[in-house]
C-alpha positions, 0 to 999 in steps of 0.5 A: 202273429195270428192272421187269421180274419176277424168279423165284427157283426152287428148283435141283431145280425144274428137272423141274416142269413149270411151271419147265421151261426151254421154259414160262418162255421160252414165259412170256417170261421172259428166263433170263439176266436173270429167272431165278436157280436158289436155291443152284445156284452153292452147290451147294444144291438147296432154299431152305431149304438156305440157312438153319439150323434155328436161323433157321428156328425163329426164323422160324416162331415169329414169323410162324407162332407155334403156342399160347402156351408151345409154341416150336419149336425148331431140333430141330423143323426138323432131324428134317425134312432129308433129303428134300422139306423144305417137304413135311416141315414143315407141323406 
């Protein structure tokens, strides 16, 4: 059993100084076997790209379930695309 760590990074993390090529290979991760690029091969940049705002309503409203009665709904996640989408959803 191989137990060594794998890393799922987001495709446009790649200029973050912590996922730079240089730092995981100083951390020793091993690029080909360790590390995977999250919807690179896609043509995604984010991981929540991967997901419609239908799933990630769903998500939300089962592990992070605002006061009674108030559901979010895919509308909630759509008016975020565009942009950095987890800097744009916290609320």
């Amino acid at each position: 059993m191989d137990t060594r760590a794998r890393v799922g990074i987001d495709a446009d993390s790649r200029t973050n100084r912590h996922f730079k090529t240089e730092r995981l290979i100083k951390d020793g991760l091993d690029l080909t076997k360790q590390v995977s690029y999250v919807g690179e091969s896609d043509g995604y940049n984010e991981l929540e790209e991967l997901f419609s705002d239908l799933q990630w309503a769903a998500v939300a409203n089962t592990h992070w379930p605002r006061p009674q009665g108030q559901m979010r709904s895919a509308d909630d996640f759509t008016e975020h695309r565009g942009g950095k989408f987890s800097e744009r959803t916290s609320t």
